[in-house]
TINU-423174 format. One line per field, with one value per atom (N, C-alpha, C, CB): residue number from 1; residue in three letters; z, y, x. Coordinates in Angstrom, 1 decimal, decimal comma, padded with zeros to 4 digits. Atoms other than C-alpha are relative to their C-alpha. Glycine has a CB too. Layout:
<recs>
num = c(NUM_...) .
residuo = c(ala_...) .
zz = c(Z_...) .
yy = c(Y_...) .
xx = c(X_...) .
</recs>
This chain:
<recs>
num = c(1_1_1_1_2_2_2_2_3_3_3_3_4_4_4_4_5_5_5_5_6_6_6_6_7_7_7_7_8_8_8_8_9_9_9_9_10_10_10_10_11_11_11_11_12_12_12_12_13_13_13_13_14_14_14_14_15_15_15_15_16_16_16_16_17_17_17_17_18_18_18_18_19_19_19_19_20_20_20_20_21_21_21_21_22_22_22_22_23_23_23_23_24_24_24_24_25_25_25_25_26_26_26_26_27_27_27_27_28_28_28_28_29_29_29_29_30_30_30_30_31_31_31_31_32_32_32_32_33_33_33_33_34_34_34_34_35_35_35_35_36_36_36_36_37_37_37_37_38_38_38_38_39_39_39_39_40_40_40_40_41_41_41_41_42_42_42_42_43_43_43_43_44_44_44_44_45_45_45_45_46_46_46_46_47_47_47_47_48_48_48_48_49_49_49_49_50_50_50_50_51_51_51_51_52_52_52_52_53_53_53_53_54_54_54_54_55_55_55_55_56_56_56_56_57_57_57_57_58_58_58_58_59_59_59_59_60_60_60_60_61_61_61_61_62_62_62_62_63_63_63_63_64_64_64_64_65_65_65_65_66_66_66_66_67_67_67_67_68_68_68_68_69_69_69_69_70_70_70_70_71_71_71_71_72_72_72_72_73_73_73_73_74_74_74_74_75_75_75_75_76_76_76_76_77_77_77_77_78_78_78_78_79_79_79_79_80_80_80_80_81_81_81_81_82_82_82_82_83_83_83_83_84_84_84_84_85_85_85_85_86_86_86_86_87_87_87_87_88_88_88_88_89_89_89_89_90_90_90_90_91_91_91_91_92_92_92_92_93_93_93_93_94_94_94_94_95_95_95_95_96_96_96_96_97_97_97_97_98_98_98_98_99_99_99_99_100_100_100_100_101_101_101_101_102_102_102_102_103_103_103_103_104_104_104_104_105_105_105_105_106_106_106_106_107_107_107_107_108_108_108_108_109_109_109_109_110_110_110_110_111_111_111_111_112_112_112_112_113_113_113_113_114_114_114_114_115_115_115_115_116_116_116_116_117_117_117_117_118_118_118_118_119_119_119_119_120_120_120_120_121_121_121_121_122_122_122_122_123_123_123_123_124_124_124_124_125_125_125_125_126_126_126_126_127_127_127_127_128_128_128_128_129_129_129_129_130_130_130_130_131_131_131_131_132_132_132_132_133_133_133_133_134_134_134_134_135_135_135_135) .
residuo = c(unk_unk_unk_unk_unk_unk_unk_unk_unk_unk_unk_unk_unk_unk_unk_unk_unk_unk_unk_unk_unk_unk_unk_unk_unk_unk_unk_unk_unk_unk_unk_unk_unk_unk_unk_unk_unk_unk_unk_unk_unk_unk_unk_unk_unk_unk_unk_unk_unk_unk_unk_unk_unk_unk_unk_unk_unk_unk_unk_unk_unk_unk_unk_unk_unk_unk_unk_unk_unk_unk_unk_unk_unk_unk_unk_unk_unk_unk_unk_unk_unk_unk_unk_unk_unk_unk_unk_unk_unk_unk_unk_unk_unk_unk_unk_unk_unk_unk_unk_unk_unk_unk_unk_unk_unk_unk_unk_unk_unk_unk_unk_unk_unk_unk_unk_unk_unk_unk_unk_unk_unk_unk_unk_unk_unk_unk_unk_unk_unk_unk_unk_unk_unk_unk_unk_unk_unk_unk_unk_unk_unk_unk_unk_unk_unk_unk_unk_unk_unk_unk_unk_unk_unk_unk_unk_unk_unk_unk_unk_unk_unk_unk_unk_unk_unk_unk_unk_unk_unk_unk_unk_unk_unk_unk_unk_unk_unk_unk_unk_unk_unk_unk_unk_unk_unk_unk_unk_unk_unk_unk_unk_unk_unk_unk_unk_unk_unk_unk_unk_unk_unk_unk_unk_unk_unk_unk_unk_unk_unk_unk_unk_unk_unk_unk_unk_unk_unk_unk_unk_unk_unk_unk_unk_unk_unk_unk_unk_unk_unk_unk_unk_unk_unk_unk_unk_unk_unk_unk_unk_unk_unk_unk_unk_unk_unk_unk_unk_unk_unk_unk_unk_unk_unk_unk_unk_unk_unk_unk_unk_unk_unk_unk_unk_unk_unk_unk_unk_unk_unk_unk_unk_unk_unk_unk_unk_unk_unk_unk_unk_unk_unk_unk_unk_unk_unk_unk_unk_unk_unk_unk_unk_unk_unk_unk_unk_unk_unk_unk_unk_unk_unk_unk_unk_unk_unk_unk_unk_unk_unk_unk_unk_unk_unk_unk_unk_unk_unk_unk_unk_unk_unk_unk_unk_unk_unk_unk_unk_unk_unk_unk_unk_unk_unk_unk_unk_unk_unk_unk_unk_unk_unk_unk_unk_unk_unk_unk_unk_unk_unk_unk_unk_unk_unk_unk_unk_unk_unk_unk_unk_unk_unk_unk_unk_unk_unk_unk_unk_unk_unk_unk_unk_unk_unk_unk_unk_unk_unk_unk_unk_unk_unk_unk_unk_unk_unk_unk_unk_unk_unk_unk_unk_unk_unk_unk_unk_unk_unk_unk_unk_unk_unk_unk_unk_unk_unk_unk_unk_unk_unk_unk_unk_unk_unk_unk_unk_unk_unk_unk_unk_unk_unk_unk_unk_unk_unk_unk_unk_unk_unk_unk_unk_unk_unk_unk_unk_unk_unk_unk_unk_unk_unk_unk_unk_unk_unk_unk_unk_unk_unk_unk_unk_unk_unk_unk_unk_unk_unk_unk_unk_unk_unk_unk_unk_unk_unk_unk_unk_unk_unk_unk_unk_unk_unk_unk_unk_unk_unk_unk_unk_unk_unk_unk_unk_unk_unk_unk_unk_unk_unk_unk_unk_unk_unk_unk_unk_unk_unk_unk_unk_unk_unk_unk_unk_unk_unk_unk_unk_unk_unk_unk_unk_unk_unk_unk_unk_unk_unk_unk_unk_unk_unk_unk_unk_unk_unk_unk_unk_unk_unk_unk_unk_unk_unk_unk_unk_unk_unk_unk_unk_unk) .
zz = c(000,5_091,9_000,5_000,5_000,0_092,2_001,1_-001,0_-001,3_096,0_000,2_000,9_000,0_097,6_001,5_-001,0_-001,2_101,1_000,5_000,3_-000,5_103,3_001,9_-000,9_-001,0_106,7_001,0_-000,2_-000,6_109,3_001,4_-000,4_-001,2_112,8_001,1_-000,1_-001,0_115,1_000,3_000,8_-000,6_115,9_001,0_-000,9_-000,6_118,3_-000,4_000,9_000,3_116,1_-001,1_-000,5_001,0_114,5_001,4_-001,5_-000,9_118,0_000,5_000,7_-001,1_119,7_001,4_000,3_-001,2_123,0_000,9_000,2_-000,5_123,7_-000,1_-000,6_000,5_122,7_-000,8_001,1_001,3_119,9_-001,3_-000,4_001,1_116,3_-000,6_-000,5_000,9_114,7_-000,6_-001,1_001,4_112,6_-001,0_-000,2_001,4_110,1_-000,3_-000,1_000,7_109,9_-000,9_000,9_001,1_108,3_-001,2_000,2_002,0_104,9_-000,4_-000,7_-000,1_105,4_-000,5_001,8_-000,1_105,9_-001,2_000,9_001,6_102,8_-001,3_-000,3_000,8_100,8_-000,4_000,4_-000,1_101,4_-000,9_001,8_000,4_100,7_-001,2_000,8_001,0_097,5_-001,0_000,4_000,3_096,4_-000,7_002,1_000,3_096,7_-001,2_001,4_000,5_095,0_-001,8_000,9_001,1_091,9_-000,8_000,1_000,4_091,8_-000,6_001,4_000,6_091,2_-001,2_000,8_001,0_088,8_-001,4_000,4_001,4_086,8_-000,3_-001,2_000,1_086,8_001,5_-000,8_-001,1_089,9_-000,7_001,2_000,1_090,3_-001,8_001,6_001,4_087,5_-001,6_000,2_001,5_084,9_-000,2_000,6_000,3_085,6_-000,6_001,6_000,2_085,0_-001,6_001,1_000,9_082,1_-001,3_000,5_000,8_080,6_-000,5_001,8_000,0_080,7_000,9_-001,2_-000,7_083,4_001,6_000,2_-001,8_087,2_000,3_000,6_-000,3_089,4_001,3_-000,2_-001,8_092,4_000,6_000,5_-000,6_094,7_000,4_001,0_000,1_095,0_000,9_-001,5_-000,8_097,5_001,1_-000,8_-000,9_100,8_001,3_000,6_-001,6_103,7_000,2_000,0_-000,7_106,8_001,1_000,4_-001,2_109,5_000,9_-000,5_-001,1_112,5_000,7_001,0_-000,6_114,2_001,5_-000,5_-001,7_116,8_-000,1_001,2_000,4_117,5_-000,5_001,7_-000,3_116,7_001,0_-000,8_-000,8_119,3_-000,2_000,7_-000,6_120,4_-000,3_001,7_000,5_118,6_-000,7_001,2_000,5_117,1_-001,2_-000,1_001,3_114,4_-001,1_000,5_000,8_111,3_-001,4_-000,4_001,3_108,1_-000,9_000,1_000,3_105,7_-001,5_000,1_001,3_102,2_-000,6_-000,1_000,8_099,2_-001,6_-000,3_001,3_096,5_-000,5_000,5_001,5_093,3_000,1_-001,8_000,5_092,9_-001,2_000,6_001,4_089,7_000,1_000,4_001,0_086,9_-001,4_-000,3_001,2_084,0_-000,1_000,3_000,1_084,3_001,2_000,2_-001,0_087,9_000,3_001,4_-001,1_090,7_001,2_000,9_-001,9_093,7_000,2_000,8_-000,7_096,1_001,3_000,0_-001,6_099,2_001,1_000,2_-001,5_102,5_001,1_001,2_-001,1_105,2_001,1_-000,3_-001,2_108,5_001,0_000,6_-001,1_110,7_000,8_-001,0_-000,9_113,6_-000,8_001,1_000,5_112,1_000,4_-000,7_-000,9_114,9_-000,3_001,6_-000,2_115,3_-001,0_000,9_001,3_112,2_000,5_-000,2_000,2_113,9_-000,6_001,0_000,8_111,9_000,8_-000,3_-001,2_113,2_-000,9_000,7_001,1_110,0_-001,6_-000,5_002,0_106,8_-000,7_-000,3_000,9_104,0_-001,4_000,2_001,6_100,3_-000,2_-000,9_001,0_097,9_-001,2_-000,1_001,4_094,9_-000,8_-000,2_001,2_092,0_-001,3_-000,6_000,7_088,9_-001,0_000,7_000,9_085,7_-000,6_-001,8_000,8_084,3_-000,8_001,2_001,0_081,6_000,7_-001,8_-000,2_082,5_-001,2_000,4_000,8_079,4_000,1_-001,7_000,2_079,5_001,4_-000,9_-001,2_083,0_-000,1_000,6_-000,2_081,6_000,9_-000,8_-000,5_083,6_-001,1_001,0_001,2_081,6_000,9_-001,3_-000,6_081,7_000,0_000,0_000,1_081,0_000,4_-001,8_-000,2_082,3_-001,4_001,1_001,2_080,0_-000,5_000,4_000,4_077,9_000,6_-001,6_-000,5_079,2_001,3_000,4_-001,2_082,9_-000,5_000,7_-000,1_081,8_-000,8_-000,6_000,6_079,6_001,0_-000,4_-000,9_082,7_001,1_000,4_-000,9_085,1_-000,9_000,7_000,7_082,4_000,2_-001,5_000,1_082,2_001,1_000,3_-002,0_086,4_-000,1_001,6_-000,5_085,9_-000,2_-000,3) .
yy = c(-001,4_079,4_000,6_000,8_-000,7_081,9_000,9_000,5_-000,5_082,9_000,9_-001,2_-000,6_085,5_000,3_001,3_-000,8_086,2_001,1_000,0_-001,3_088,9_000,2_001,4_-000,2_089,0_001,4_-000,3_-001,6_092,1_-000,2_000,9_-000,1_092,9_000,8_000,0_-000,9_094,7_000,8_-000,4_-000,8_097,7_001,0_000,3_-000,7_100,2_000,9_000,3_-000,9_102,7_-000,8_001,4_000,5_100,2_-000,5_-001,4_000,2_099,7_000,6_000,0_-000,7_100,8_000,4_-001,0_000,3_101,6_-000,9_000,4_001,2_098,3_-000,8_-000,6_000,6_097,4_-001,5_-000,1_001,5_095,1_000,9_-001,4_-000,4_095,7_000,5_-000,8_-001,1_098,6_-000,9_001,4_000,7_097,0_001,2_-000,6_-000,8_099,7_-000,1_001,2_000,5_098,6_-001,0_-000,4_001,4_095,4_000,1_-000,6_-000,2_096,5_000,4_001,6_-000,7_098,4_-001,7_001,0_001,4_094,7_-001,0_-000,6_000,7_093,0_001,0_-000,2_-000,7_095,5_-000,4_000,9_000,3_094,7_-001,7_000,2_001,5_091,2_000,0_-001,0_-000,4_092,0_001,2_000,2_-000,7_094,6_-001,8_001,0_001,3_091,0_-000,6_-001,3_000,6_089,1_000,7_000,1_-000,3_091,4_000,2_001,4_-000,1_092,2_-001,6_000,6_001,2_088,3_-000,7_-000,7_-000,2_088,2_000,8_000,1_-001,3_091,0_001,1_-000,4_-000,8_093,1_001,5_-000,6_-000,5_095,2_001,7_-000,1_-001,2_099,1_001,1_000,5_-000,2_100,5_-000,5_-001,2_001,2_097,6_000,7_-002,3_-000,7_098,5_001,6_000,0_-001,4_102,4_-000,2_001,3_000,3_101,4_-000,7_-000,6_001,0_099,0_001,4_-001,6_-001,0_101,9_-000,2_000,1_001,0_100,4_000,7_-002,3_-000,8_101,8_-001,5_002,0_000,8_098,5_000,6_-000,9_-000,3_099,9_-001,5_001,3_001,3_097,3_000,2_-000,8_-000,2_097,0_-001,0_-000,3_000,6_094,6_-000,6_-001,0_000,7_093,8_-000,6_001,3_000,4_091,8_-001,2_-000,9_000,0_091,0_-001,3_001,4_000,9_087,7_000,2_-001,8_-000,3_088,9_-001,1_001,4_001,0_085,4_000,1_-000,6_-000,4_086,4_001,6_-001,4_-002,1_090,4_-000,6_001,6_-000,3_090,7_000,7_000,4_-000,6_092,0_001,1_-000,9_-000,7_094,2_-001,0_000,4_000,7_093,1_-001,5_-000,2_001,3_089,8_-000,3_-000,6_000,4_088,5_-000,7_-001,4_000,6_087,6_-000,5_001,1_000,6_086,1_000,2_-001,8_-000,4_087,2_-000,7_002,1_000,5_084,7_000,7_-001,2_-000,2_086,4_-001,0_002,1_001,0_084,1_000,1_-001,7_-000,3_084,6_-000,9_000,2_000,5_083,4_000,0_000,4_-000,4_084,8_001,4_000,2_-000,6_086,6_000,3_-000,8_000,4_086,2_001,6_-001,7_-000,9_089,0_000,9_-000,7_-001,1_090,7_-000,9_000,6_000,5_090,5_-000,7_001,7_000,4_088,1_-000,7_-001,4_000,3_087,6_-000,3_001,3_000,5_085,5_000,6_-002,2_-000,8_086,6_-001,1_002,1_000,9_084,2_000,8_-000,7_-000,4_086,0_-001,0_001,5_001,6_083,5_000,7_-002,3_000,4_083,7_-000,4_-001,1_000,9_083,3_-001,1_000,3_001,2_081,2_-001,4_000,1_001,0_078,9_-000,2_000,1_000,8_078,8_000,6_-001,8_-000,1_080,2_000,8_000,2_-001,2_081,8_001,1_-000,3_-001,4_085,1_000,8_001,3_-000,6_086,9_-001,1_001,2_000,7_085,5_001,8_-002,4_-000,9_087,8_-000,3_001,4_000,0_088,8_001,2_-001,0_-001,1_091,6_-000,3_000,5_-000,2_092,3_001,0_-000,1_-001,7_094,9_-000,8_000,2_-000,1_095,3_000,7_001,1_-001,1_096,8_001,3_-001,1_-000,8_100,2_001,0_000,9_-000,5_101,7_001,7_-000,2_-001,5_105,1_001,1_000,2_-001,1_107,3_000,4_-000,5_-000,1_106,6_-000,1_-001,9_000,2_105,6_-001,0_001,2_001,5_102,2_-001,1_-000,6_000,9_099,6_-001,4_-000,2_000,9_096,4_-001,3_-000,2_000,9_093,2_-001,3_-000,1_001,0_091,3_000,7_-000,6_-000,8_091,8_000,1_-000,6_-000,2_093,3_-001,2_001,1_001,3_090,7_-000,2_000,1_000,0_091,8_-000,9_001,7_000,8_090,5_-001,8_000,7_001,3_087,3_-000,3_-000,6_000,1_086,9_-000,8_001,4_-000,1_087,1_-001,0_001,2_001,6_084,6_-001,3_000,0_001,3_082,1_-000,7_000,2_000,6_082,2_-000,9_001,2_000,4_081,6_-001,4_001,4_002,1_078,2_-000,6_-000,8) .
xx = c(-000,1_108,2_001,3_-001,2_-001,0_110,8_000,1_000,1_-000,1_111,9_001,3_-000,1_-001,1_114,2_000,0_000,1_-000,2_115,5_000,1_000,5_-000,8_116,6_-000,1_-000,9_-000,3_117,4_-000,3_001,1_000,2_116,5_000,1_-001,5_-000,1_117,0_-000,5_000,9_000,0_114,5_000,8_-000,1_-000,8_115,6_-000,3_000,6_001,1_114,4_-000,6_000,3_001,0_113,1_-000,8_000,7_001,3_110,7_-000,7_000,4_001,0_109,2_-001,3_000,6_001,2_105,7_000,3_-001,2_-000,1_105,0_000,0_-000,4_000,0_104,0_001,3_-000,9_-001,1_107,9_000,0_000,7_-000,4_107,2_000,2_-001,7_000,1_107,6_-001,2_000,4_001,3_104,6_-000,3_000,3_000,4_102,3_000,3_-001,9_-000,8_103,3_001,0_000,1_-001,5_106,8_000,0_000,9_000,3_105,6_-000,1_-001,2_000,1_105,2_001,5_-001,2_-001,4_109,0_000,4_000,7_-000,3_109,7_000,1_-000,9_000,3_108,2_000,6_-002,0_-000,9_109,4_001,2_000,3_-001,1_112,9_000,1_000,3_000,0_112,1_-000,5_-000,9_000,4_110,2_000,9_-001,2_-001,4_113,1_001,0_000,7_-001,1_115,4_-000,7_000,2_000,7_112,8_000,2_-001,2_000,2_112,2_001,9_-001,1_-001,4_116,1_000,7_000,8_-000,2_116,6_-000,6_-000,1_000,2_114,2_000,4_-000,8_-000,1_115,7_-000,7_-000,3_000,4_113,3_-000,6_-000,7_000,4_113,5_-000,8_001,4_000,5_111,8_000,6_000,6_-000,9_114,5_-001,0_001,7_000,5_113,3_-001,5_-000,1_001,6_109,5_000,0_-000,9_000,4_110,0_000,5_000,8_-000,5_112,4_-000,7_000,9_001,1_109,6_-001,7_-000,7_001,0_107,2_-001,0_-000,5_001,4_105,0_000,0_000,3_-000,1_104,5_-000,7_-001,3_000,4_103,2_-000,3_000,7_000,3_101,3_-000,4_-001,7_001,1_099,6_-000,9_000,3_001,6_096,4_-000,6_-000,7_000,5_096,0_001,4_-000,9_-001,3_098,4_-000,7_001,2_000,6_097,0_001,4_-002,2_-000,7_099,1_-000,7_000,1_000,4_098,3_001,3_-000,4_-001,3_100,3_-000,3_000,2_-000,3_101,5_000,1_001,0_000,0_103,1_000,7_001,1_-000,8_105,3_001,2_000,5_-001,2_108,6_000,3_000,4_-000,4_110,7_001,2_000,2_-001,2_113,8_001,0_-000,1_-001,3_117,0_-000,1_001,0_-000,2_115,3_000,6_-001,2_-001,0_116,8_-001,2_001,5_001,1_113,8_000,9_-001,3_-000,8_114,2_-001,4_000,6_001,7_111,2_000,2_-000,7_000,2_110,7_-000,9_-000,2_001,3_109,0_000,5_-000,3_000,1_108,0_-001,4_000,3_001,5_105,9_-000,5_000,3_001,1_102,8_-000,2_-000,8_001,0_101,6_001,1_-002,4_-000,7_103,1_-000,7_001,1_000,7_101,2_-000,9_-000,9_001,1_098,3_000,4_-001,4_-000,6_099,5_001,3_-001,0_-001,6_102,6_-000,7_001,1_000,0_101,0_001,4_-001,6_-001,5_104,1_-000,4_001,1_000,5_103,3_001,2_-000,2_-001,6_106,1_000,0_-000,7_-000,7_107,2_000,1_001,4_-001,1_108,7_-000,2_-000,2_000,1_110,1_001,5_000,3_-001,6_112,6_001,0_000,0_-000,3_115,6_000,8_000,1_-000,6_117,2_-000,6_-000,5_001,2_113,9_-000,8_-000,7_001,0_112,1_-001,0_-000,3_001,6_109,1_-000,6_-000,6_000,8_106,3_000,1_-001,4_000,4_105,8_-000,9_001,7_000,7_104,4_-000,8_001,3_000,2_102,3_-000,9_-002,1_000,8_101,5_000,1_000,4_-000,1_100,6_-000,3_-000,9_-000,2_100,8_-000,4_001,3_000,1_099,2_000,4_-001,2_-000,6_100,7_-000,9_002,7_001,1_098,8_001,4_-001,7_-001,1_101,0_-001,2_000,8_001,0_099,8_001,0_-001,3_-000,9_101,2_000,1_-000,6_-000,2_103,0_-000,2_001,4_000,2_102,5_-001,9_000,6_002,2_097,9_-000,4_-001,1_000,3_098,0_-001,1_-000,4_000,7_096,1_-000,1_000,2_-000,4_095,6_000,4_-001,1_000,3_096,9_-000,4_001,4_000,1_095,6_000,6_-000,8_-001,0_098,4_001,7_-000,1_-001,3_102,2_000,7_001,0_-001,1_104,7_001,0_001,0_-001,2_106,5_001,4_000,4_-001,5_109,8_-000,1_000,6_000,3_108,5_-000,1_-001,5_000,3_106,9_001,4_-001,6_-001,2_110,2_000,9_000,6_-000,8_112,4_-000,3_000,1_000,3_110,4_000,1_-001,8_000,0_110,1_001,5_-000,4_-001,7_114,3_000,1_001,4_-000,4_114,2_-000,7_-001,0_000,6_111,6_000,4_-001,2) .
</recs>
């Protein structure tokens, strides 16, 4: 399937008190990576509004490995799962010195047409269009 990088670097205002990385920053995180992701596909945020479609997510769960720290350096992979009916996008974050896991995740989005506020149950041709080019 169709993967996208993006590099990030602890910083201290994504820290706790416990000086690791918030679990609420974590989504800031995939974002970024999912931003790359849809932008390589072609159809990033733009494309969806442009399509007539809003894509919330409807499902995000997080397995924290280990923290991030103060100035680490990550590397976070998002790669499509599924296209076809919704958006799942699995996530990586790994050291990116050492390779180590540190984060796994997934995200679900859903298409819903912006003028009815439908949910549909297939993605917009333009999407499945645009991953097919990338297989």
């Amino acid at each position: 399937m169709i993967a996208a990088e993006t590099i990030i670097t602890a910083q201290f205002y994504d820290l706790d008190p416990m000086q690791v990385v918030w679990h609420g920053n974590y989504p800031r995180f995939l974002e970024e990576a999912r931003s790359a992701l849809l932008d390589k596909i072609g159809f990033n945020y733009r494309e969806m509004a442009m399509s007539g479609h809003v894509w919330p997510i409807v499902e995000l769960r997080i397995k924290y490995v280990r923290p991030i720290r103060l100035q680490e350096t990550v590397k976070i992979r998002a790669r499509l799962l599924e296209y076809e009916c919704r958006l799942k996008i699995d996530y990586l974050i790994t050291n990116a010195a050492s390779g180590e896991v540190l984060t796994k995740a997934h995200t679900t989005q859903v298409a819903v047409e912006r003028a009815t506020n439908e949910l549909c149950f297939q993605s917009p041709e333009i999407l499945v269009e645009k991953v097919r080019r990338l297989l």
